[in-house]
C-alpha positions in Angstrom: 129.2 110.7 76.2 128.2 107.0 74.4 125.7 108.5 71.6 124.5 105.2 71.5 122.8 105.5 74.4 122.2 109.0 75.4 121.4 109.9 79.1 118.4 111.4 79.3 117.7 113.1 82.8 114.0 112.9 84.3 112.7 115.4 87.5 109.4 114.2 89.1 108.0 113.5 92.2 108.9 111.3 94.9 105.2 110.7 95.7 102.4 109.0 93.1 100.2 111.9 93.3 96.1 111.8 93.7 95.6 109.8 90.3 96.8 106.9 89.3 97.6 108.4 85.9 100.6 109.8 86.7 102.1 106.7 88.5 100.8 104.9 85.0 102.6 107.5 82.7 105.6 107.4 84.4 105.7 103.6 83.8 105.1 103.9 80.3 107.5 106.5 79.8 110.3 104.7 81.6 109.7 101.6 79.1 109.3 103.4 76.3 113.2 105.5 77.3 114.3 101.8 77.7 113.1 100.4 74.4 114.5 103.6 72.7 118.0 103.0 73.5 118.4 105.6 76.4 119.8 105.6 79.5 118.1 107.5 82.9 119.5 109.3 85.3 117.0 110.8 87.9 116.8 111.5 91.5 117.6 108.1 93.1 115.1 107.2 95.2 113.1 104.5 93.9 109.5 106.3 95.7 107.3 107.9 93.8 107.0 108.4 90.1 110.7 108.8 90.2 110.9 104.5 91.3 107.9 103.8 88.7 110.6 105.7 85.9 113.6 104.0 87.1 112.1 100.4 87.6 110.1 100.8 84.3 113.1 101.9 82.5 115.1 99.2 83.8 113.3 96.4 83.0 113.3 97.8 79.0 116.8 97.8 79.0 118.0 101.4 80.2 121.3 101.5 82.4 119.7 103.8 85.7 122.1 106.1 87.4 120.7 107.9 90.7 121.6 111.1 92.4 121.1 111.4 95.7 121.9 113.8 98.5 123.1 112.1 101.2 120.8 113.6 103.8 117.7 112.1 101.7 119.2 108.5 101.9 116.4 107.4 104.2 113.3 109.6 103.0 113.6 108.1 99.6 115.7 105.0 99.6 117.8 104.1 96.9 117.4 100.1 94.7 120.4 98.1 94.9 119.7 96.7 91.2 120.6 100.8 90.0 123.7 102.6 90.2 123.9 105.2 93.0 126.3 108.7 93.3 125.4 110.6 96.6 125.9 113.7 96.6 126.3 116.4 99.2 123.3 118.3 99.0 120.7 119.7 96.5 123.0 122.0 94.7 125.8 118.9 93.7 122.6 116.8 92.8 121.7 119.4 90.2 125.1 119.9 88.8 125.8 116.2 88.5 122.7 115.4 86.6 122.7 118.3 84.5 126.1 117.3 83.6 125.1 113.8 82.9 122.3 114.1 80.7 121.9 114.7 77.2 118.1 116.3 77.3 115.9 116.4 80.5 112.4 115.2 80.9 109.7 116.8 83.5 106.9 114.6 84.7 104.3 115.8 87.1 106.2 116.9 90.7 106.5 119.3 93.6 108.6 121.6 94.7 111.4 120.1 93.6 110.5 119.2 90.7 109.6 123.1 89.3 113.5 123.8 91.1 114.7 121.7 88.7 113.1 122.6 85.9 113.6 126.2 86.3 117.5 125.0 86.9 117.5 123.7 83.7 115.6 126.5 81.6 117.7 129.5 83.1 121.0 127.5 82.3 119.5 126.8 78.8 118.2 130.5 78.6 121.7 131.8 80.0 123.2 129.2 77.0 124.8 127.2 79.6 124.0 124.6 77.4 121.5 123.4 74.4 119.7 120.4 76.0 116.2 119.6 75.0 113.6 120.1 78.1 110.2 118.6 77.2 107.7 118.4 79.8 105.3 115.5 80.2 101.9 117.4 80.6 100.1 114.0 82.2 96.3 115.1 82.8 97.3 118.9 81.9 99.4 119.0 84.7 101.8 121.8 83.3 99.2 123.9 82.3 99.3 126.7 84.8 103.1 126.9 84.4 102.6 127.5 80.8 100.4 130.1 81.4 102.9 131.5 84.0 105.6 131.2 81.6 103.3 132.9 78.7 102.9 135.6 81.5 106.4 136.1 82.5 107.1 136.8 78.6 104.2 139.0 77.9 105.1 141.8 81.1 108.8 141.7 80.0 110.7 139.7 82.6 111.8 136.9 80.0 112.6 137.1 76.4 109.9 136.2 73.6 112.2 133.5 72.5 111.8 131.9 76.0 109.1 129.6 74.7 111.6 127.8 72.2 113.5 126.7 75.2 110.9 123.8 76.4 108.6 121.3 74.5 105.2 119.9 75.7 104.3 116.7 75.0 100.9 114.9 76.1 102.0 111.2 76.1 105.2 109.6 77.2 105.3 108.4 73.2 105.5 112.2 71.8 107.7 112.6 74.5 110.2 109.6 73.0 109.5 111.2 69.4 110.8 114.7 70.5 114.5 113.5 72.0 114.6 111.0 68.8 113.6 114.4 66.3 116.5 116.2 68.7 118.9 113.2 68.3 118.3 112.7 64.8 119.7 116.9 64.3 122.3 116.3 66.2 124.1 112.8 65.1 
């Protein structure tokens, strides 16, 4: 992988949401990845908070790889000025990005969005891998999975440490500061 730019793999929705604050945090958090020296790899549809990501990120610089199954092709069409890898289904998609990225990034999303994350903290859990996860909590939107997680913990179905396996930040700029503290341990 280039360390000088890291891919840094971002799950979100393929719709805006009910407030435009989402579709603006996406934005700035796709320039600011840009600016930072990162690359993106993400869904591949360029809909949604996933396009305001990729187009942001982009314009500041990033290169933009997409995943896409092939079956969602036409549900959320992919840009011709990012580079594309279909995949099979869901399952390939998953594998492919995870293997791809550096760290992972979780903006506001659907169902999809929470299959991903939990993807990525079980295999970081099961130490499949030591990838930073930090969600962006745009508007709180994460707060009733923290309190699920917190719950999970507290009646024994996870370990205490499972906490430590995720970051929450509350503006795509802490989110930038987190993978920079991460990179800075590593390199």
């Amino acid at each position: 992988m280039d360390k000088k730019r890291p891919k840094i793999c971002v799950f979100c929705a393929s719709s805006h949401g009910t407030d435009p604050a989402y579709a603006a945090a996406a934005k700035r958090f796709g320039a600011l990845l840009g600016e930072a020296g990162y690359d993106l790899v993400f869904g591949g549809g360029y809909v949604g908070l996933m396009g305001e990501v990729a187009h942001a990120a982009k314009l500041a610089g990033a290169n933009v790889t997409g995943i896409l199954p092939e079956f969602l092709r036409h549900l959320e069409p992919p840009s011709p000025e990012e580079k594309i890898v279909f995949s099979p289904g869901l399952p390939e998609r998953k594998k492919l990005m995870m293997d791809l990225a550096e760290a992972f990034v979780v903006l506001p999303g659907g169902l999809g969005t929470m299959d991903e994350f939990f993807e990525v903290i079980t295999s970081a859990q099961l130490r499949v891998f030591a990838k930073p996860i930090v969600l962006l909590n745009t508007l709180k939107f994460f707060e009733p999975l923290k309190i699920l997680l917190n719950d999970i913990v507290a009646k024994g179905f996870a370990r205490e440490d499972s906490a430590a396996l995720y970051q929450v930040a509350s503006t795509p700029e802490e989110v930038i500061a987190a993978l920079r503290r991460r990179r800075n341990r590593v390199t």
